[in-house]
N, C-alpha and C positions, 0 to 999 in steps of 0.2 A: 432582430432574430438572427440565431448563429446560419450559416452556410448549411450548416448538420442539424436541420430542425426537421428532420424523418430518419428513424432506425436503417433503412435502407441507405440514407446519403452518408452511411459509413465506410460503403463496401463499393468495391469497385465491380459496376453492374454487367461484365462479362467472367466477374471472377468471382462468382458467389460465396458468401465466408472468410474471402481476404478482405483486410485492411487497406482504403487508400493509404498512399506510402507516398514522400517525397525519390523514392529510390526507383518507382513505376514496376515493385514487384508484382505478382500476377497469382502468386501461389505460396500457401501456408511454409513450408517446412526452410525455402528460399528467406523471407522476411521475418521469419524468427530465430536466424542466423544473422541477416543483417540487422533486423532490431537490437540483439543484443551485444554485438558486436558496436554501435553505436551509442547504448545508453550507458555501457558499463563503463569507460573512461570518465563519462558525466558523475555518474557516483562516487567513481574515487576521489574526482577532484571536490565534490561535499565532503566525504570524508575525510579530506587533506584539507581544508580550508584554515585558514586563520581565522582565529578566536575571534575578530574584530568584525569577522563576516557575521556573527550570530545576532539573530533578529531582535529586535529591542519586545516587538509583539508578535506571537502565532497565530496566526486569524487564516481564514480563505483566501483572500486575497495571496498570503504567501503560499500560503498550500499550493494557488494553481502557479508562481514561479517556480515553486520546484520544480512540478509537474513539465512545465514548458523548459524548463532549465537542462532536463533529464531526456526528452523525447522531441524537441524543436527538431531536430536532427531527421525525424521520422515522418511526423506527422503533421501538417497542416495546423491542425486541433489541438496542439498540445498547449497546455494551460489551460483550456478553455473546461468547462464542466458544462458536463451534457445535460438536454433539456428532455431528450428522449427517451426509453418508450413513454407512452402515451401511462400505461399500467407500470405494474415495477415491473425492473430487469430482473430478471431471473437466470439462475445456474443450476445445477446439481452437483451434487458431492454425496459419498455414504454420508447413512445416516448415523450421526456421531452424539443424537441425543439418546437414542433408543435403545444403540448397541454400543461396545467394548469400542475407544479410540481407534485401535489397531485390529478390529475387528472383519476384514478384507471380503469376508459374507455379506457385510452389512449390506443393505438394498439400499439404491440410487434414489435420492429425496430431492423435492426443489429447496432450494432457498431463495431468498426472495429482496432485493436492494431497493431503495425509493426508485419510485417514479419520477422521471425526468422534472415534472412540473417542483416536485418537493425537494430536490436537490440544495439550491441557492439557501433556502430555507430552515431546511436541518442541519445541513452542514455547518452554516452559519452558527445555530446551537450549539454543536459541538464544541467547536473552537471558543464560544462564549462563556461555556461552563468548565472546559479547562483550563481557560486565561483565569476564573473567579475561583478556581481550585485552586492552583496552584499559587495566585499570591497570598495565602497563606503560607506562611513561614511553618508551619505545624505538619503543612503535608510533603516538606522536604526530605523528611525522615523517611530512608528506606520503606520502611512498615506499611505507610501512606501514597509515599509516590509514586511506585512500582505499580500495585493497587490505580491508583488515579490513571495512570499511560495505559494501562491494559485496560479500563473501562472505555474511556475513550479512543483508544486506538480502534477497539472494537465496534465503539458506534459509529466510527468513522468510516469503517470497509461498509457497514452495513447501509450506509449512505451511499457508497460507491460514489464518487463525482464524476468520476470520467471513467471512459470509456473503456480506454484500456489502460496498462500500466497503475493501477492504484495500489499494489502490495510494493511496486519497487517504489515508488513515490511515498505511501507511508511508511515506510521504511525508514530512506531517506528524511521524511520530516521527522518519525520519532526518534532519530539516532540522534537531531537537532534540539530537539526538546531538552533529552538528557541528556546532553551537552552541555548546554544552557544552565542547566540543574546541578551540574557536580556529577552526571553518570556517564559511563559510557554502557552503548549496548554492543554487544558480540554478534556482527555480522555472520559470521562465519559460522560460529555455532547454532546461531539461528537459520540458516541456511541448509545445515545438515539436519535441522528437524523440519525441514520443511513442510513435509505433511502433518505433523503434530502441529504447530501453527498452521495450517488451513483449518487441520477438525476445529482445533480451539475456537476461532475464530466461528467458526459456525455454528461448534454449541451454544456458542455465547447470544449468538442470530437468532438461535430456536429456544434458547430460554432465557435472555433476557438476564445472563448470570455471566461473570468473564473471568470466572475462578479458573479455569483450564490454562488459560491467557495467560493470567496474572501467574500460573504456576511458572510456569514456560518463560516466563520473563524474570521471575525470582532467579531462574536460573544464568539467562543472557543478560544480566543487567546489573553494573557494580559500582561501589563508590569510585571517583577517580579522584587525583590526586590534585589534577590544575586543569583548566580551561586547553592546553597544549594537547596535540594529536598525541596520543598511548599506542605503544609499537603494537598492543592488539589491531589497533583501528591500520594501524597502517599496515598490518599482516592483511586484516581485510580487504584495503583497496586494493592490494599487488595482489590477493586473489583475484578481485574482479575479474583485469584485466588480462592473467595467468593464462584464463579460460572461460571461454563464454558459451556455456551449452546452450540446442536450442530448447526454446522451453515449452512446458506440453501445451497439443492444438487444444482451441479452447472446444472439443467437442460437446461440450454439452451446457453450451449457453443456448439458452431457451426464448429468447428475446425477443423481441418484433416490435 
């Protein structure tokens, strides 16, 4: 059993809401200055990697070296995928099935990730049905593939594995994938729609559909020419590390 087998042996228990940290921060707005000030070199260097680094297979097991490859720096737990809560973790976000994307009225909804116990087990799934998707030679084709990475990318968040850090982690593994594949994705511009990729991703939570997704990625997501870093990719990583805002408190994770 991991170290982190209670939702509480997250948090450091005079700092209610923080993250243990290998940096012994104490307080939210401090450790997500330094979190990312820490993980975003980590990504550039994914995103600058040689060809020769791409993974022969995409399973969990690599998922959590990324994971740990991106956030060692920070936290204890990194790589590891959580066994906790007990029920699913839960968040909130507008509700982006019921009303307009960019609807800013919308009312505060839960959504809802596996429970700790189901983790190891769905995730698993995932990675199993994209490895069985995608060696088909048929789903290479733009039309398919795009489609295929947005289905799963989104059953993947909706699995949540860890704790924290899972949108920069899948990220990072799906810029891998199509890579792998002949695409590159557009960091950058996915980045500037960052809140349309969260709704998306969550309508696709609440209905089990990842057309939103799949939109959103028709648009960040291109043939590439060779296996070599494309000066987009590399316009991305010098963004990273350009600047590193902090990123929002997670007020409204629901979780126990």
């Amino acid at each position: 059993m991991t170290a982190y087998d209670t939702w509480d042996s997250y948090f450091w228990p005079d700092a209610p809401g923080v993250l243990k940290n290998k940096f012994g921060i104490k307080n939210y707005p401090d450790l997500a200055v330094a979190e990312a000030h820490a993980v975003a070199p980590r990504m550039r260097g994914i995103i600058l990697d040689s060809p020769s680094t791409l993974p022969e297979t995409v399973d969990l097991d690599y998922y959590r070296q990324v994971h740990h490859r991106l956030f060692q720096d920070v936290y204890s737990w990194a790589g590891t995928t959580r066994v906790v809560p007990q029920g699913a973790m839960a968040k909130q976000w507008r509700d982006v099935v019921n009303f307009a994307p960019d609807d800013r009225t919308a009312p505060w909804v839960t959504y809802r990730y596996a429970p700790g116990r189901d983790v190891e087990e769905r995730a698993t799934a995932v990675f199993s049905n994209l490895e069985h998707a995608l060696s088909d030679p048929k789903c290479h084709a733009p039309q398919t593939f795009i489609p295929t990475v947005a289905q799963h990318w989104g059953q993947l968040d909706q699995v949540h594995p860890f704790r924290e850090g899972n949108t920069r982690s899948q990220t990072m593994l799906m810029a891998i994938v199509c890579r792998k594949y002949g695409y590159a994705l557009d960091g950058v511009q996915l980045l500037a729609r960052r809140e349309e990729f969260i709704g998306a991703r969550y309508h696709g939570h609440g209905t089990g559909h990842y057309g939103r997704l799949t939109a959103l990625l028709l648009d960040t997501v291109g043939p590439r020419a060779s296996e070599q870093v494309t000066d987009q990719e590399r316009h991305w990583a010098e963004s990273l590390t350009a600047t590193t805002p902090p990123r929002r408190p997670p007020s409204h994770d629901l979780s126990r």
